[in-house]
C-alpha positions as CSV (number, residue, x, y, z in Angstrom):
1,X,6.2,17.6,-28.1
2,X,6.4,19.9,-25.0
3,X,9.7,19.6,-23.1
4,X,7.9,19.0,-19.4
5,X,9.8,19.4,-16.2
6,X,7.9,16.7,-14.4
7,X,9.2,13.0,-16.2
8,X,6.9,10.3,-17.3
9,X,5.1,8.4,-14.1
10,X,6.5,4.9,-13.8
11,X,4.2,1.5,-14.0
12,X,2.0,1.9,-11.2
13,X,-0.1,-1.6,-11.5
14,X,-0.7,-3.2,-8.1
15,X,1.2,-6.8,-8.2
16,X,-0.3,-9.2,-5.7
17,X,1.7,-11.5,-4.1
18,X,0.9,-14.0,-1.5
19,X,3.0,-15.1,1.6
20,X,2.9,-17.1,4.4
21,X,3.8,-15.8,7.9
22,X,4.3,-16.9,11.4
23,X,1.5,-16.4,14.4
24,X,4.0,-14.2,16.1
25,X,4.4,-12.0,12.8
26,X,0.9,-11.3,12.3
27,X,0.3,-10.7,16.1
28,X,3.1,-8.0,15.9
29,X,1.7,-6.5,12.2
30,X,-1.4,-6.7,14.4
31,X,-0.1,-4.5,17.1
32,X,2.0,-2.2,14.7
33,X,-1.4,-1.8,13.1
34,X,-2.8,-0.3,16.7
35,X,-0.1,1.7,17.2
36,X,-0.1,3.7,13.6
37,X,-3.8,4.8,14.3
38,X,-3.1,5.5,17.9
39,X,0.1,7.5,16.3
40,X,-2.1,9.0,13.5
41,X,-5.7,8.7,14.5
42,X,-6.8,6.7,11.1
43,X,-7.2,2.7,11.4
44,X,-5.5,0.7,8.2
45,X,-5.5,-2.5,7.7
46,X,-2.0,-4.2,8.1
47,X,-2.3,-5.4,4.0
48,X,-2.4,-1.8,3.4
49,X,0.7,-1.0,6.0
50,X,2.8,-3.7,4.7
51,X,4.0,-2.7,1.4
52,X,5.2,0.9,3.0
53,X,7.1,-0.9,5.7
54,X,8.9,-3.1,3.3
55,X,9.8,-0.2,1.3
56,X,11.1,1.7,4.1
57,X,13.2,-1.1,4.9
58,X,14.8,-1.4,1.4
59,X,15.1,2.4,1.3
60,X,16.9,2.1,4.4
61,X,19.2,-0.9,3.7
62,X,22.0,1.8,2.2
63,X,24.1,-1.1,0.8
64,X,21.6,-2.4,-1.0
65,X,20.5,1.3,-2.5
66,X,24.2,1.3,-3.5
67,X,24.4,-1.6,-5.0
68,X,21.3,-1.2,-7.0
69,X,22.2,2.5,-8.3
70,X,25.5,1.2,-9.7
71,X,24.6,1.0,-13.7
């Protein structure tokens, strides 16, 4: 077997969840939503936003990286 630089792609299946949210939440996802394509010129829908916000939360919560690189 070739010994390839780039490493094997992790599991990549979509997992759906389903939560419930406040009015005020989804009128601010709402307006987030307007302000990424004023931002960036390309409409997405705020189902397609959220799981890039929540990982840029985690990914910015340095205690928790931290925590979860300890072995």
């Amino acid at each position: 077997m070739p010994d390839l630089k780039l490493r094997k792609l992790p599991d990549r299946t979509p997992i759906k969840i389903t939560i419930s949210i406040t009015p005020d939440l989804q009128a601010a996802l709402n307006d987030y939503a307007r302000a990424y394509a004023e931002t960036y010129g390309r409409e997405e829908h705020v189902a397609e936003l959220i799981p890039a916000m929540l990982m840029s939360f985690v990914e910015s919560d340095r205690e928790f990286m931290r925590s979860r690189a300890k072995p």
